[in-house]
N, CA, C and O atoms as a GROMACS GRO file, in nm:
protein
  448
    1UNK      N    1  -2.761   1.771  -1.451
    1UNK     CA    2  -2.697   1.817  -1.329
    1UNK      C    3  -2.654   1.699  -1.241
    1UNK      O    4  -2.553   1.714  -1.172
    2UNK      N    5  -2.738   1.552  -1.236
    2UNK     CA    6  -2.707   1.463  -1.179
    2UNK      C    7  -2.590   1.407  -1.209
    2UNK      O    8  -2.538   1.336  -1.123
    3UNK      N    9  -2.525   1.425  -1.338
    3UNK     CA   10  -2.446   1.384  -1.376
    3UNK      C   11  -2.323   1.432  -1.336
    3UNK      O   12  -2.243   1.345  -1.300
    4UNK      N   13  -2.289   1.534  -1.332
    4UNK     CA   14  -2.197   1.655  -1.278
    4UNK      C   15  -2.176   1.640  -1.105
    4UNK      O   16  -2.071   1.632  -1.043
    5UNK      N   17  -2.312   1.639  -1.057
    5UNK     CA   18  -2.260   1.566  -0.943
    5UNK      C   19  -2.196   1.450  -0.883
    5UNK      O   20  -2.129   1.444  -0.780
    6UNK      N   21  -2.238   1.336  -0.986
    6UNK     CA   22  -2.130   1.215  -0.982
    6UNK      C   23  -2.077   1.203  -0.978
    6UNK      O   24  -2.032   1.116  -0.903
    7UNK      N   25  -1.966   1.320  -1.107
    7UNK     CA   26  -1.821   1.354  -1.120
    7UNK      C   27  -1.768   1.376  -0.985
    7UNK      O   28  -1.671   1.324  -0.929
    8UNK      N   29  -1.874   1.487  -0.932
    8UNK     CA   30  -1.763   1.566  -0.827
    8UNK      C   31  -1.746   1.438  -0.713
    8UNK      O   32  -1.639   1.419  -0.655
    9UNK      N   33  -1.885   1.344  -0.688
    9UNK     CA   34  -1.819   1.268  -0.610
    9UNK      C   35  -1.681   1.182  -0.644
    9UNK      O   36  -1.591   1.150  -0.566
   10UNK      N   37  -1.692   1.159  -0.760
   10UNK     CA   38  -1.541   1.085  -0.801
   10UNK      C   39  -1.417   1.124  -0.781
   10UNK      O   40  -1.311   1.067  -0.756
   11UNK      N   41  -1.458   1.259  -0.802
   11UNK     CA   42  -1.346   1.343  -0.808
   11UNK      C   43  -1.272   1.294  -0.644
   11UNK      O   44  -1.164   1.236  -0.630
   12UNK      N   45  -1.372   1.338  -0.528
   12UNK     CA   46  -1.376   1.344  -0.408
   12UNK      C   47  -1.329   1.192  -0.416
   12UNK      O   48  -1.232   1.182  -0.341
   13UNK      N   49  -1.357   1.072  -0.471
   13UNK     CA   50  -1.276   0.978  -0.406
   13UNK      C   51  -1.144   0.932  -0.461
   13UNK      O   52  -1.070   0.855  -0.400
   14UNK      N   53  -1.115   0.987  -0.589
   14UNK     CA   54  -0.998   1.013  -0.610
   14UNK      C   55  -0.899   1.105  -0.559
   14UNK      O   56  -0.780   1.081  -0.579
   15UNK      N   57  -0.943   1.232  -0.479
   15UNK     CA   58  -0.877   1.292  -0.389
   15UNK      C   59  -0.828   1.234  -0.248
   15UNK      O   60  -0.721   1.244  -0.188
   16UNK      N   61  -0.949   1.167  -0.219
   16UNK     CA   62  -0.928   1.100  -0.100
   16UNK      C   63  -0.779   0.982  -0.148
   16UNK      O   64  -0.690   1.005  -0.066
   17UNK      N   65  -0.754   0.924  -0.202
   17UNK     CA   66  -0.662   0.849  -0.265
   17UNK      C   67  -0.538   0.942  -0.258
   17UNK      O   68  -0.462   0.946  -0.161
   18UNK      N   69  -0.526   1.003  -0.349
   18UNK     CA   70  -0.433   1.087  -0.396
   18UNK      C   71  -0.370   1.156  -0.248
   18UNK      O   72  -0.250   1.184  -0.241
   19UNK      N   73  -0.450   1.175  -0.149
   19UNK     CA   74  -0.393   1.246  -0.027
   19UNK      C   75  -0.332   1.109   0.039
   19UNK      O   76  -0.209   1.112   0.039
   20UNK      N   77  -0.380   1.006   0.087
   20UNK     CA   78  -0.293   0.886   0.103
   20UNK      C   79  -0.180   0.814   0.031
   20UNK      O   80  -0.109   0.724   0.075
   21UNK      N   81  -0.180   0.875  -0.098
   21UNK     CA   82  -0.033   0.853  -0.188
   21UNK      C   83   0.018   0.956  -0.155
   21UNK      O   84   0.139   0.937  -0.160
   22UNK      N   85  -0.007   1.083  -0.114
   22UNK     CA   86   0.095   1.223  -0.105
   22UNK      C   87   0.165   1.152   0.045
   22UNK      O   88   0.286   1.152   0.065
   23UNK      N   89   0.049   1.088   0.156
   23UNK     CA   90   0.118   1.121   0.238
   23UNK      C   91   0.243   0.967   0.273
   23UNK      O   92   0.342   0.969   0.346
   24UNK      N   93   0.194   0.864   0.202
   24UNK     CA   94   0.315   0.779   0.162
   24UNK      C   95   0.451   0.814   0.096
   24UNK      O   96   0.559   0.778   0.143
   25UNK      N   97   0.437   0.883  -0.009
   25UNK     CA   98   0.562   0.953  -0.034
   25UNK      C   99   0.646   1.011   0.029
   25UNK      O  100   0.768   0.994   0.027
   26UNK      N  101   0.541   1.129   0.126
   26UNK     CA  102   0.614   1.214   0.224
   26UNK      C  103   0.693   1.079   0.317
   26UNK      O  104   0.809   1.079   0.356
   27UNK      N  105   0.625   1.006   0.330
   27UNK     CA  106   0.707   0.914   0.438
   27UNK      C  107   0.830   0.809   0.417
   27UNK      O  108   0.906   0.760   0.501
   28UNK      N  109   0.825   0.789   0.264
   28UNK     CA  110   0.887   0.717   0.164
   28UNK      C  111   1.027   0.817   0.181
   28UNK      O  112   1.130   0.792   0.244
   29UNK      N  113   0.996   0.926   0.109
   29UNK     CA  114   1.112   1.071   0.103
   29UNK      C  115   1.211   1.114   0.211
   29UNK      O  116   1.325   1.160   0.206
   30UNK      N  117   1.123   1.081   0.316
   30UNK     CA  118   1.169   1.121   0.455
   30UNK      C  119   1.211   1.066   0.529
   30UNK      O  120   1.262   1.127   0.623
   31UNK      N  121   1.212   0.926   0.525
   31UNK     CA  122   1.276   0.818   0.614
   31UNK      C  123   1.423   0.814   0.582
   31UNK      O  124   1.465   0.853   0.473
   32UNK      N  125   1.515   0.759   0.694
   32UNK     CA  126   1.662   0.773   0.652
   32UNK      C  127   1.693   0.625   0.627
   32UNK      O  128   1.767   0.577   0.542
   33UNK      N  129   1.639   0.579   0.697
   33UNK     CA  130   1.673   0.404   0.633
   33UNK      C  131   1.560   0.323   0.621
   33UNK      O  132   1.449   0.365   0.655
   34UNK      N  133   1.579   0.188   0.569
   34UNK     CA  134   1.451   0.161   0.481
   34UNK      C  135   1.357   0.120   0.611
   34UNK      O  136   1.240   0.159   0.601
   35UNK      N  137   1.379   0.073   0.689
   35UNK     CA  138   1.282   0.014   0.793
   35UNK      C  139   1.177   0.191   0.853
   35UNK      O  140   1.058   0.208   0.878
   36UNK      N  141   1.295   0.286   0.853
   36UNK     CA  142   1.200   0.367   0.871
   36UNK      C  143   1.086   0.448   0.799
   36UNK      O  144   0.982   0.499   0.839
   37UNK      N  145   1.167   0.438   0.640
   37UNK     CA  146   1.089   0.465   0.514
   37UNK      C  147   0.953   0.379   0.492
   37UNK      O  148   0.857   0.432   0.436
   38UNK      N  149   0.948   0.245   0.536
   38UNK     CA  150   0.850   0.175   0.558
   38UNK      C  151   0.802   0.196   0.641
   38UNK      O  152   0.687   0.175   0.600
   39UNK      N  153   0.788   0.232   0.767
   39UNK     CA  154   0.728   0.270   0.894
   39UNK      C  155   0.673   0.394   0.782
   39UNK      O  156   0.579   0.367   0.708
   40UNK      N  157   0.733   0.515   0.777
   40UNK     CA  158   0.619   0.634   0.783
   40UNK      C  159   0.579   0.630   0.633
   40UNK      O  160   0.536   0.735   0.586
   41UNK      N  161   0.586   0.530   0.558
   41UNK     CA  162   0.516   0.528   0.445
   41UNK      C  163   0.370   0.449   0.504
   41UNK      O  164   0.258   0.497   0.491
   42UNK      N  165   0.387   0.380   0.539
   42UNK     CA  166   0.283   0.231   0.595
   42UNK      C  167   0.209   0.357   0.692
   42UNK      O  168   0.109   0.414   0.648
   43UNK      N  169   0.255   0.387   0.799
   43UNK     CA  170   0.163   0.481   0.919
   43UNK      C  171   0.119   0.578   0.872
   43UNK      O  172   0.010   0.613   0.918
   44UNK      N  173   0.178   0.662   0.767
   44UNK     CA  174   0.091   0.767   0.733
   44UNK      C  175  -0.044   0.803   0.711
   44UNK      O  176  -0.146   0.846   0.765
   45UNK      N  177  -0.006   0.773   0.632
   45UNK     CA  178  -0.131   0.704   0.519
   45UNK      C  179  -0.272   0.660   0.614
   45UNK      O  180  -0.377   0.721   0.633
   46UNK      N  181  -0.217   0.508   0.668
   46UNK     CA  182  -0.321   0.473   0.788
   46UNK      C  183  -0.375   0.526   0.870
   46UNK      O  184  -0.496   0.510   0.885
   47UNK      N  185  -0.274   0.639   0.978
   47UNK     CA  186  -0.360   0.706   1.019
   47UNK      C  187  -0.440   0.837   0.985
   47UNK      O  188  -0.511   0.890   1.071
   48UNK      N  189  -0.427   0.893   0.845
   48UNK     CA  190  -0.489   0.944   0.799
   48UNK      C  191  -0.654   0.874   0.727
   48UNK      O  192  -0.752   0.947   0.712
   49UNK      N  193  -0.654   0.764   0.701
   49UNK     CA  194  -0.742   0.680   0.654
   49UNK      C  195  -0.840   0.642   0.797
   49UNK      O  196  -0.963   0.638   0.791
   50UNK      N  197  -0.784   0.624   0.890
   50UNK     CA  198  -0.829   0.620   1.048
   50UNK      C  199  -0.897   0.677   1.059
   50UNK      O  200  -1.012   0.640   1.080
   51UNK      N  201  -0.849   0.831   1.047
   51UNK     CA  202  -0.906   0.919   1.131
   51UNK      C  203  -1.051   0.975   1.007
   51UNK      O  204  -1.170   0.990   1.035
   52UNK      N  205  -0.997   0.990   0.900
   52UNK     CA  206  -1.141   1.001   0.772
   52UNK      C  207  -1.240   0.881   0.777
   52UNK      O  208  -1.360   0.894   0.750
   53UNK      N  209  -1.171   0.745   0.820
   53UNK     CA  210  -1.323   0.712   0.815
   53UNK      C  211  -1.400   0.692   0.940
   53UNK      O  212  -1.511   0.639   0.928
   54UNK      N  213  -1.352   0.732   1.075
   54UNK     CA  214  -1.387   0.735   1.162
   54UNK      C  215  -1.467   0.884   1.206
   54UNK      O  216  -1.546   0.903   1.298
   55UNK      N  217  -1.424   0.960   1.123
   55UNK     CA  218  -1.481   1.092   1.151
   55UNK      C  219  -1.569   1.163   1.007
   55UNK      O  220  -1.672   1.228   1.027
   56UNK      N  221  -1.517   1.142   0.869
   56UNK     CA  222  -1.528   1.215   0.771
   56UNK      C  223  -1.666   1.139   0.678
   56UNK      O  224  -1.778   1.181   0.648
   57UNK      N  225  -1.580   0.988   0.648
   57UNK     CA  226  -1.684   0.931   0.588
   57UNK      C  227  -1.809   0.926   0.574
   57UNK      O  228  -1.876   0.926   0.678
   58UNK      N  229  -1.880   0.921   0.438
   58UNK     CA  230  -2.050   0.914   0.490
   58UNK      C  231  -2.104   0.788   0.576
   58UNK      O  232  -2.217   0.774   0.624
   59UNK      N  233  -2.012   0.712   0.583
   59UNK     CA  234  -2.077   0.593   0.731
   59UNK      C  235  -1.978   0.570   0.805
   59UNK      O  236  -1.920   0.463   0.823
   60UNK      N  237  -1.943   0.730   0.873
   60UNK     CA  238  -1.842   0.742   1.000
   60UNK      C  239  -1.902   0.685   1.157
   60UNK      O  240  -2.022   0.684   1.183
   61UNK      N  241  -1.873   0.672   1.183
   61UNK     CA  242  -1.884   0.612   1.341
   61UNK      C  243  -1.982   0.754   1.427
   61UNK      O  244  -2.091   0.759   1.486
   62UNK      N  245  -1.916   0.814   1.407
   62UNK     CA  246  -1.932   0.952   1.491
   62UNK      C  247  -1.961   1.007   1.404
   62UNK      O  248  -1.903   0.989   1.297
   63UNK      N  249  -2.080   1.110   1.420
   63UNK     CA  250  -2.098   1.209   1.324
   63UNK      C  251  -2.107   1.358   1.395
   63UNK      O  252  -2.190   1.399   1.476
   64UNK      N  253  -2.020   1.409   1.351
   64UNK     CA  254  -1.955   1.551   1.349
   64UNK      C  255  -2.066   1.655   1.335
   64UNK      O  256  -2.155   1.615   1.260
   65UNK      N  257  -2.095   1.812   1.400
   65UNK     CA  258  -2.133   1.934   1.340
   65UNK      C  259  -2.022   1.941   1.203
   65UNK      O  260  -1.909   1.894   1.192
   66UNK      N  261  -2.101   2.013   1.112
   66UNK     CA  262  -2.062   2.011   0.979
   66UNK      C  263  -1.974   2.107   1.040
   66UNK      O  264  -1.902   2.025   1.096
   67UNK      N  265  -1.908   2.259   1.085
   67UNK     CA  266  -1.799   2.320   1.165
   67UNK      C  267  -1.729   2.211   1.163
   67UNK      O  268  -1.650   2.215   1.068
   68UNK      N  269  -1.719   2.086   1.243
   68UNK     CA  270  -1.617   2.010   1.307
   68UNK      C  271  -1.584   1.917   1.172
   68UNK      O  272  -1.474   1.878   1.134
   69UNK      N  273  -1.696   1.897   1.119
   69UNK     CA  274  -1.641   1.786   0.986
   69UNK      C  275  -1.547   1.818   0.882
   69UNK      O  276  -1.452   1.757   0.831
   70UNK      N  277  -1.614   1.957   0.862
   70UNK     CA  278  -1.521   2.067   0.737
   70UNK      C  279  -1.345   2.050   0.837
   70UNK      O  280  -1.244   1.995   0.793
   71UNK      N  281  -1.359   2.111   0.960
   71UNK     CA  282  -1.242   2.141   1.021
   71UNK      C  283  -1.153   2.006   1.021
   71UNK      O  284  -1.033   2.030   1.005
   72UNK      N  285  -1.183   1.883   1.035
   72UNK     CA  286  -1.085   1.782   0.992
   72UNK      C  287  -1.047   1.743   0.864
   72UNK      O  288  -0.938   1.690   0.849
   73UNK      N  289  -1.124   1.763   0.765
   73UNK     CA  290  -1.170   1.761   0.626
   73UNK      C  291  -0.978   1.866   0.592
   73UNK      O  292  -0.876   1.815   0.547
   74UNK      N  293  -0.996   1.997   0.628
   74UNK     CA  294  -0.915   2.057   0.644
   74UNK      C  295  -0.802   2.023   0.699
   74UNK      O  296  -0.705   2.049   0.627
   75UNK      N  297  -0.776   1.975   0.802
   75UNK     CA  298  -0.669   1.937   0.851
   75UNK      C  299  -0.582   1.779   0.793
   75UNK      O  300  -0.460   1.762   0.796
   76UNK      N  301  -0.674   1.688   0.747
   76UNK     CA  302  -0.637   1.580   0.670
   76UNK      C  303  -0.563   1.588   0.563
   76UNK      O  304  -0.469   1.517   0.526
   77UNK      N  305  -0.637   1.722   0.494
   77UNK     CA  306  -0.578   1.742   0.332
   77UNK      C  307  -0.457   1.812   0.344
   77UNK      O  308  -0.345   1.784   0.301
   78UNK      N  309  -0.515   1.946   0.434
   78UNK     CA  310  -0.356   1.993   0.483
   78UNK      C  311  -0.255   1.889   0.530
   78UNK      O  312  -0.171   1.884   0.440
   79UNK      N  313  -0.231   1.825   0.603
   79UNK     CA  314  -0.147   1.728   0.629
   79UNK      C  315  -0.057   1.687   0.466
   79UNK      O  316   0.058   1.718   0.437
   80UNK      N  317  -0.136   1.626   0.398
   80UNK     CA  318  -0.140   1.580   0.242
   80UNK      C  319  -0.055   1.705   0.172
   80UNK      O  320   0.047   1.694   0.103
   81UNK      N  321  -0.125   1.825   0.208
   81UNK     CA  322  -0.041   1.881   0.154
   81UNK      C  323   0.047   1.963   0.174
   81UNK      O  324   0.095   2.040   0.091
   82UNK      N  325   0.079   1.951   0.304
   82UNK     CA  326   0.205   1.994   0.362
   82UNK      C  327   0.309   1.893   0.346
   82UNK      O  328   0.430   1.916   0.348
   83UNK      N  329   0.254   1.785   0.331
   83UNK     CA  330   0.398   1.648   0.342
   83UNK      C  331   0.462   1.705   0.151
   83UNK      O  332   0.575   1.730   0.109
   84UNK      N  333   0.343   1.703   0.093
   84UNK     CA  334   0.407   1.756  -0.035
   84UNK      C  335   0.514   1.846  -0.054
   84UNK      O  336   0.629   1.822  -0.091
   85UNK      N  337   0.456   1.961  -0.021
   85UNK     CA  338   0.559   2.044   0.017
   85UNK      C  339   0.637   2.071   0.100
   85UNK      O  340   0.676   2.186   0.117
   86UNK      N  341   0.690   1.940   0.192
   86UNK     CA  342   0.769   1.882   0.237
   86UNK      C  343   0.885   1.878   0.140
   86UNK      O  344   0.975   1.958   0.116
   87UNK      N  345   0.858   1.777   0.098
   87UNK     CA  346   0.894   1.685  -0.036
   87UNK      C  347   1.003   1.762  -0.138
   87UNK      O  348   1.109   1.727  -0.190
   88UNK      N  349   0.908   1.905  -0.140
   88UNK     CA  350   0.964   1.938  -0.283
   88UNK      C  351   0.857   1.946  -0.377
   88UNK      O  352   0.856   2.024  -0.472
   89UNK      N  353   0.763   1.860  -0.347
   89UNK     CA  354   0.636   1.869  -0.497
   89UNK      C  355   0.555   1.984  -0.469
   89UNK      O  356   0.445   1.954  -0.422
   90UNK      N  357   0.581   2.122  -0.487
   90UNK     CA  358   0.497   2.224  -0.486
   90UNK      C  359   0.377   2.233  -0.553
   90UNK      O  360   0.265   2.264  -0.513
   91UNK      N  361   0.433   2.191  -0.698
   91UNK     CA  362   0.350   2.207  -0.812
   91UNK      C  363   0.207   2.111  -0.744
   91UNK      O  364   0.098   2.166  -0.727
   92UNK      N  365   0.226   1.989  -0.716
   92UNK     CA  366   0.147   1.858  -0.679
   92UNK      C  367   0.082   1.939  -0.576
   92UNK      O  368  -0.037   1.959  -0.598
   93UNK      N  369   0.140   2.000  -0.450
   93UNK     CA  370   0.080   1.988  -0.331
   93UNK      C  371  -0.055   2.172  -0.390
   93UNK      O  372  -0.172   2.185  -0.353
   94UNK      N  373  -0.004   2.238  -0.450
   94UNK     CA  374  -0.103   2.347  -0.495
   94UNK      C  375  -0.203   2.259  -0.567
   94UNK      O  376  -0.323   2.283  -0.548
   95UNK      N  377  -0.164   2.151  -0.655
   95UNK     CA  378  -0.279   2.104  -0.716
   95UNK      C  379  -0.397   2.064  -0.641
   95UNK      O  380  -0.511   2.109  -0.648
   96UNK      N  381  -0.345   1.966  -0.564
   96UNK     CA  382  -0.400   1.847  -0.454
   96UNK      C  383  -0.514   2.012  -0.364
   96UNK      O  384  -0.636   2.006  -0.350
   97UNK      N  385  -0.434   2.126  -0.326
   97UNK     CA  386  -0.520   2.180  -0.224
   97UNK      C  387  -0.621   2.251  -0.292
   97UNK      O  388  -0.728   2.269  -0.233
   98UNK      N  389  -0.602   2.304  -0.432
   98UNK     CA  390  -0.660   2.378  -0.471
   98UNK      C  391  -0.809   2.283  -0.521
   98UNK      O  392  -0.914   2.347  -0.529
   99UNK      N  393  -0.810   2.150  -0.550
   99UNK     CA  394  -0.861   2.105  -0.637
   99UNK      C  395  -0.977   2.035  -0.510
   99UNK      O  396  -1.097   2.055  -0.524
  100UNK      N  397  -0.924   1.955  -0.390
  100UNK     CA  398  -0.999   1.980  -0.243
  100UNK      C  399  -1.089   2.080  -0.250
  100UNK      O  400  -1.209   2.073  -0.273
  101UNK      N  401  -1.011   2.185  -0.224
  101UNK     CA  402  -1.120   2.324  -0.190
  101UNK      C  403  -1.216   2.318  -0.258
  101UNK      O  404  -1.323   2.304  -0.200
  102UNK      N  405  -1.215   2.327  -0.403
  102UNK     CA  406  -1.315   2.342  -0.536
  102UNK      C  407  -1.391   2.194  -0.467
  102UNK      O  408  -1.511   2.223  -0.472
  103UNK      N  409  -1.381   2.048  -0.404
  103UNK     CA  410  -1.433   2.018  -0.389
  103UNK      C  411  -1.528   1.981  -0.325
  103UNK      O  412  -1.630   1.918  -0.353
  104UNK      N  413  -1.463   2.052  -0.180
  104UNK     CA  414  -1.525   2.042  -0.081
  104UNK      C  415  -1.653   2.159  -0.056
  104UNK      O  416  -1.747   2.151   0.023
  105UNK      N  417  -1.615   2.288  -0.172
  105UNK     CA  418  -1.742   2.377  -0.205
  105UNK      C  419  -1.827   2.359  -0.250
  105UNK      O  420  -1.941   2.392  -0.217
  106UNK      N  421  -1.783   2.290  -0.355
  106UNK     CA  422  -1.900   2.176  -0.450
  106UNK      C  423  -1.981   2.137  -0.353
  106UNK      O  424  -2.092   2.189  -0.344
  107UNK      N  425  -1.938   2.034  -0.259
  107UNK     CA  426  -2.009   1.938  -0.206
  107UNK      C  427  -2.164   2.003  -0.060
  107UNK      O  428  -2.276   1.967  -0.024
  108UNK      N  429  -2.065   2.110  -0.029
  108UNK     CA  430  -2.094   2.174   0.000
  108UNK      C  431  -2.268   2.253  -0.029
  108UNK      O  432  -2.381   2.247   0.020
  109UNK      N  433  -2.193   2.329  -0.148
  109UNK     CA  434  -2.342   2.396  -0.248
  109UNK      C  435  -2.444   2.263  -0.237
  109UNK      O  436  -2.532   2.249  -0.153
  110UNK      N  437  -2.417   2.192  -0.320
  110UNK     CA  438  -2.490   1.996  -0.342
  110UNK      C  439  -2.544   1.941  -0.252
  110UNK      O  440  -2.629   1.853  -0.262
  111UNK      N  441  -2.498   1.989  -0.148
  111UNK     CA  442  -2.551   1.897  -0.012
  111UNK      C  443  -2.503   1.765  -0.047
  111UNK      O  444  -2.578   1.672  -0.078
  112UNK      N  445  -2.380   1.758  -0.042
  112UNK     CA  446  -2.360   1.587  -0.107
  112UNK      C  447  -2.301   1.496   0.014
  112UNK      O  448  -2.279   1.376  -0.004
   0.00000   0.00000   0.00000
C-alpha cells in the first residue's frame, strides 16, 4: 500500500507541473505579439506557483483549514484548466481535471 501511495504522490507532482505548462501555453496561445506572449507565458505560470507554494505546499508559509486549502487547490487547477479550454485543448484540459480530482481524493482518503 506504501507503494501506491508514492505513486499518487508523484502523480500529484507531476500534476502540479503539468498545470504550470497548461497555464504557459494558455499564455503562449493568447498573446498577440511576442513581448506579450512572453509576458503571460512567464506570469502565469508564476503566479500560479506563488500562490501554491505560499498557500498549498506541504511547507507553505501559511497554513490553511483543509475547507480553505482544498478551495485554492480548486481554484489553481481550475485556472489550468480553464486556460486549456481556452486554448482549444479540451481533450487535455478533461484530462488534467479529471485526473486532479482522482488526486486530490486520494490524498485526501491517505491523509497525505
Amino acid at each position: 500500500m506504501e507503494g501506491i501511495k508514492a505513486v499518487n504522490l508523484g502523480v500529484r507532482f507531476v500534476l502540479e507541473l503539468c498545470l504550470l505548462a497548461a497555464l504557459a501555453y494558455w499564455g503562449w496561445r493568447t498573446g498577440t505579439s511576442l513581448g506579450m506572449r512572453v509576458l503571460l507565458a512567464v506570469t502565469a505560470p508564476l503566479l500560479a506557483a506563488v500562490v501554491w507554494g505560499a498557500l498549498v505546499s506541504p511547507r507553505a508559509p501559511v497554513r490553511l483549514p483543509l475547507s480553505l486549502h482544498l478551495l485554492v487547490q480548486l481554484f489553481v487547477f481550475g485556472a489550468a484548466v480553464a486556460a486549456l479550454f481556452a486554448v482549444g485543448r479540451s481533450t487535455l484540459a478533461w484530462t488534467l481535471g479529471l485526473v486532479a480530482l482522482g488526486n486530490v481524493a486520494l490524498l485526501l482518503v491517505w491523509r497525505q
